[in-house]
N, C-alpha and C positions, 0 to 999 in steps of 0.2 A: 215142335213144328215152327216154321218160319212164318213168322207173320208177314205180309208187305207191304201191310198199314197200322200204325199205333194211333189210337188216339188221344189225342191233347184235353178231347171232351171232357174226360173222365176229372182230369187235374183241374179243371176249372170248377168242377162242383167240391173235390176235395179240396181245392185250395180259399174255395168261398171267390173264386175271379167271376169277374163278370163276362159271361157268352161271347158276350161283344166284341169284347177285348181281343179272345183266344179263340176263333175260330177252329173247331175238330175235322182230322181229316180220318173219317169214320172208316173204320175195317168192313167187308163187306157181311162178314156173320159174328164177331165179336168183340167187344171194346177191352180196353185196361182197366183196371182198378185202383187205383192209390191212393192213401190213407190223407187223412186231414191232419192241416200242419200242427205240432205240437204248438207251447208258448215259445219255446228255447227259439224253433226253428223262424219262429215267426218273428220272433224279434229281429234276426237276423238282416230281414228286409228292410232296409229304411227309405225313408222320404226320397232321399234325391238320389236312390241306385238309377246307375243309369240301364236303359231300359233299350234293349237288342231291336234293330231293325235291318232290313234290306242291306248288303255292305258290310257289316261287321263279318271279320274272322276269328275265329273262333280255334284255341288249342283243349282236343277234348280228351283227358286220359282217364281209361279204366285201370286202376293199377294192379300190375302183372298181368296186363292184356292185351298188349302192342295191337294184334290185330282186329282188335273192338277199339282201336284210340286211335286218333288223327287229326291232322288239320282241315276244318270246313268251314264253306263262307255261308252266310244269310244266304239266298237266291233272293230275285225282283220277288218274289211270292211269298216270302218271308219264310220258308222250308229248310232246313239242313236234310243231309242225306248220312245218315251212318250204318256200317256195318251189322246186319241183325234187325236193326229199327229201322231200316228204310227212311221214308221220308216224314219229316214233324214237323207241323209248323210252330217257331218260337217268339214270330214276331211280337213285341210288346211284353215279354218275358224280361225281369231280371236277371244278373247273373246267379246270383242265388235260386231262384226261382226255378233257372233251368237244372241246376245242379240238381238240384232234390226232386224233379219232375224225373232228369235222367236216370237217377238211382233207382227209382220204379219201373220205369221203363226195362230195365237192366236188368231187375231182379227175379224176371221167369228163366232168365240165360247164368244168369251168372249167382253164387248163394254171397252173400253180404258184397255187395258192388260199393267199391269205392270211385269215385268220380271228383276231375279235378277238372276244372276248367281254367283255363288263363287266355283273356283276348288277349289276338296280335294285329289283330287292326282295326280304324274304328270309320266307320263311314262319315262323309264331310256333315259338319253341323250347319243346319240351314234356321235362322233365328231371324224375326222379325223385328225391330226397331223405328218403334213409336213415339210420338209426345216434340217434345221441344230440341229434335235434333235438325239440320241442316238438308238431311236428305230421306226421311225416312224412306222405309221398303224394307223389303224380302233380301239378306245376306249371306252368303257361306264365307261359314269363319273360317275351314279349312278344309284342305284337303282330303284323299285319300292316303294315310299316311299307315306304314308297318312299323311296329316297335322291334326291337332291336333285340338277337335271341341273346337269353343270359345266360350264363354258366351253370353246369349243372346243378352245382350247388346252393346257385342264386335260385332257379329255376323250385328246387325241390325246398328253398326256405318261405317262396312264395306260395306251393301249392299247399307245405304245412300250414301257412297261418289263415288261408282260402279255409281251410277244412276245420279249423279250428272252434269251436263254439262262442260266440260272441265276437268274432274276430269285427264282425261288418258295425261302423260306428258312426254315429248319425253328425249331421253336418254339413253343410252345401257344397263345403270344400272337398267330401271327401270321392276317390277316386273308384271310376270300376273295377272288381275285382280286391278289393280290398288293400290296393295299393298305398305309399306312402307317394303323399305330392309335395314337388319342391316349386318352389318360384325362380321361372327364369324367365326372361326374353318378353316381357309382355304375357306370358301366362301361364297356366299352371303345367305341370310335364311330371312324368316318371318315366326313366327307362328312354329318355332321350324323344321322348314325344313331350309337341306342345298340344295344349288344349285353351281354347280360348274361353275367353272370359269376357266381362262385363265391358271391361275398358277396350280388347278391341271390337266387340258390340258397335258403342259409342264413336270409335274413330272410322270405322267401317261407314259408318250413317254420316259422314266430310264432318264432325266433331258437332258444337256447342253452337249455341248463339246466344247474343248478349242477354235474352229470358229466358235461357235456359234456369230451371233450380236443380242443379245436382244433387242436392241434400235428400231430394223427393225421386227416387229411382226405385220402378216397379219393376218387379221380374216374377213373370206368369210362367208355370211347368205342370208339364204333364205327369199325374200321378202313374205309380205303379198298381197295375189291377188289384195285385194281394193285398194294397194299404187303400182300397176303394173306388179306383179308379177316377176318373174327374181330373181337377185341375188345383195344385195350390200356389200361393202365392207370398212372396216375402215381400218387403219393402226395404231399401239399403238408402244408407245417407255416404251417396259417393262421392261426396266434394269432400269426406274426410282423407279419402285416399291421398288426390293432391294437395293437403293441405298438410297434414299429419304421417301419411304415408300407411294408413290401417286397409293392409291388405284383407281384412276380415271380410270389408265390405266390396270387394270383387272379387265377386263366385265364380265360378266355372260356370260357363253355360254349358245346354245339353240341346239335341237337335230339339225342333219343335216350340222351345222358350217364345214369350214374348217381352221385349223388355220397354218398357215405357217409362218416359223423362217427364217430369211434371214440368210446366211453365210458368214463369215467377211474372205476378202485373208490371212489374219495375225492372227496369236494365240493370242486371247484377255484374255492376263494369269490374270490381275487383275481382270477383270468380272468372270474369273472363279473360282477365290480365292472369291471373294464376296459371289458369288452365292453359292459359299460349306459351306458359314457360314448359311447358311439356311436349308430348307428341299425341296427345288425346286430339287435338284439332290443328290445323294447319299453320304456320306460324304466323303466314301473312296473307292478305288477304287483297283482292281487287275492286276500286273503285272507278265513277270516269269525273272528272274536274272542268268545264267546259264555261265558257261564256271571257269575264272581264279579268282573267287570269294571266301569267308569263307564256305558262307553258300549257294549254290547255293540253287534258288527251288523257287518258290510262292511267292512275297512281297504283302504286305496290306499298302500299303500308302494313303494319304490324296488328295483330288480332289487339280488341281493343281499341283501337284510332279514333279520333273524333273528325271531326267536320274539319275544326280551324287548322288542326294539323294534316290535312288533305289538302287544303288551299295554302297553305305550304308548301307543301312538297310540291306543288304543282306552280311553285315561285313566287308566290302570294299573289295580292291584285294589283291592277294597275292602278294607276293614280284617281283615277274618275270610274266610279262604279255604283251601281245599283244594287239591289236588296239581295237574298240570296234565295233560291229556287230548289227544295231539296226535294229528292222523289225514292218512294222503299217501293220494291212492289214485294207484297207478301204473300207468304204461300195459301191464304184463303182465296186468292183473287184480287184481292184491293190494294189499293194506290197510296201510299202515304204522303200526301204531299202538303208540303210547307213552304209557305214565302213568309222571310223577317228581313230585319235587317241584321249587318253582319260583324260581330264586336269579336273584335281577337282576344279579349280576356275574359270571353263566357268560362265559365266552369265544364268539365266536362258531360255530358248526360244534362245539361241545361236544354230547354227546349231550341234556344239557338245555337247548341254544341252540339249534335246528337253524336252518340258512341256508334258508327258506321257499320253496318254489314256489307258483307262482300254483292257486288252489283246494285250498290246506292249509287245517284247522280246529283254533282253537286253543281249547278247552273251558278254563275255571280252575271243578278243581269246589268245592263246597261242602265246607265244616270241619262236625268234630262240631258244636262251639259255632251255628255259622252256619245248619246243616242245625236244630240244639235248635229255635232261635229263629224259624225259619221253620215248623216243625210247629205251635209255640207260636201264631204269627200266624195261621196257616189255623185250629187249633182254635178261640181267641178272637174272630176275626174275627165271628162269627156271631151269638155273643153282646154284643159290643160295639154291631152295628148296631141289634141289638133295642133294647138298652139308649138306644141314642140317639133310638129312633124313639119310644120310650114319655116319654123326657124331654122332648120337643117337643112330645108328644101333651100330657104333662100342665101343660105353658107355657102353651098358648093354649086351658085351661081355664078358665072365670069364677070 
């Protein structure tokens, strides 16, 4: 008999998932039955499989059974629709997970059901970025992107080692489906697809700021039901990346991630001189220079910059000048503002150097002397013009 509904219910009490998780889409007079995962199969599951939502495509074979197999996407409902089984929901499923859910599902139709699964497309990763970055919020790291078909032979070397016993092996890096991950382009890829990761997380969110501590990078994910459901958590020291070059510590992220930057009490000017020789954060940065300067207005300096080399670029001062007038506004709300005076061989990250963020305002104010002279000119001005307009008047007198 045809059923028109399977339910998912059943795999959630064999699999030990939580209800929550796997919502059942209940037959109207009988449910499925499916056995509870052995150790072998359960091992199979690790930590960081990534876990099917809404958007993913899906290549699903019964072997030697072309017309039980096919290409199917998630639905918004989190449902696939297949031949026989009608409609399932698998949202919040691993691949694995669903594999051996499908084999039961399979096995009133077909006698020892083999089932291979290989995604072809993965829905955009939407990751949250917290802590000591420049812009935090809500990101998608990528697109809706399809992977690329492989060769038969590719195809059928991938679905052996899928089916394999202990193929699935644990690690943050590793890939869905049991794929091998190369490094290329800023992030992880097999099969000509990128997957991002930690570092475009980071640039995603405008890069670093001078307190950023990269060494202290938290990265929050959603568990798999079968391994408890909840959430766990790493901690990565990602300033070995740009320092060292240890890709260890830039994981792949997975949609849902939360990744949080710690903040260091102290301007960590040499990680931020590091990190500007890269593409983690923008190279240069914008400030405005305004008051007793050459060229007051706009500076374009390099990540890293201090104050005295703003009033540089900005043509240094004039001859006669006042203290200098420094203003952050920071992302709590508050005002940092400082008046000193102004010595061109502070050190950098000195209280009268400070290492600049992009839209600090650097004032050099006006001197007694400078302030005299300038009253002087607004008074006199007035007089001066009279004076000139009457000399000309009385020029081209006969």
């Amino acid at each position: 008999m045809i059923r028109p509904w399977l339910s998912i219910g059943a795999l959630a009490a064999s699999l030990v998932l939580t209800p929550l998780s796997l919502r059942a889409q209940p037959a109207p007079s009988e449910t499925s039955q499916a056995p509870s995962l052995t150790s072998e199969e359960r091992s199979r599951v690790t930590f960081d499989a990534y876990i099917l939502g809404p958007g993913d495509g899906l290549d699903i074979e019964l072997l030697d059974l072309p017309e039980l197999s096919g290409r199917v996407n998630i639905g918004p409902d989190g449902t696939i629709y297949l031949p026989r089984l009608r409609a399932l929901y698998v949202e919040g499923l691993t691949i694995e997970e669903l594999r051996l859910f499908l084999t039961e599902q399979f096995r009133p139709y077909v006698r020892d059901p083999e089932v291979y699964i290989r995604p072809v497309r993965y829905r955009p990763i939407r990751v949250y970025v917290g802590g000591e970055v420049k812009r935090p919020g809500y990101y998608s790291l990528s697109g809706d992107k399809e992977l690329q078909r492989l060769s038969e032979s590719a195809e059928q070397t991938t679905l052996d080692g899928l089916s394999a016993p202990g193929t699935s092996r644990g690690g943050l890096n590793q890939l869905p489906g049991g794929a091998t991950a190369t490094t290329g382009g800023g992030g992880l890829s097999t099969f000509g697809l990128q997957f991002p990761t930690v570092f475009d997380a980071i640039r995603a969110a405008q890069g670093i700021t001078p307190f950023t501590d990269l060494s202290k990078v938290q990265v929050t994910r959603r568990q798999a039901a079968s391994s408890g459901g909840g959430r766990i958590r790493t901690n990565l020291n990602f300033l070995s990346l740009i320092t060292t070059g240890d890709e260890s510590q830039n994981i792949r992220l997975f949609d849902g991630d939360v990744v949080s930057v710690a903040k260091s009490p102290e301007v960590l000017r040499e990680q931020l001189l590091k990190a500007g020789q890269t593409n983690l954060t923008p190279q240069f940065m914008q400030v405005y220079v305004s008051g007793r300067v050459r060229n007051p207005g706009a500076v374009t300096l390099p990540q890293g910059s201090s104050l005295v080399q703003a009033i540089d670029l900005a043509g240094g001062t004039k001859l006669l000048h006042g203290k200098v007038e420094f203003i952050r506004f920071t992302r709590e709300g508050e005002i940092d503002r400082r008046i000193f005076g102004f010595k061109s061989d502070a050190p950098a990250d000195d209280y009268r150097n400070p290492v600049l963020m992009a839209g600090d305002v650097v004032r050099l104010r006006e001197s007694i002397a400078s302030a005299g002279i300038e009253v002087l000119n607004e008074i006199t001005a007035p007089a001066v013009g009279l004076y000139s307009v009457y000399s000309i008047y009385r020029d081209v007198q006969p």
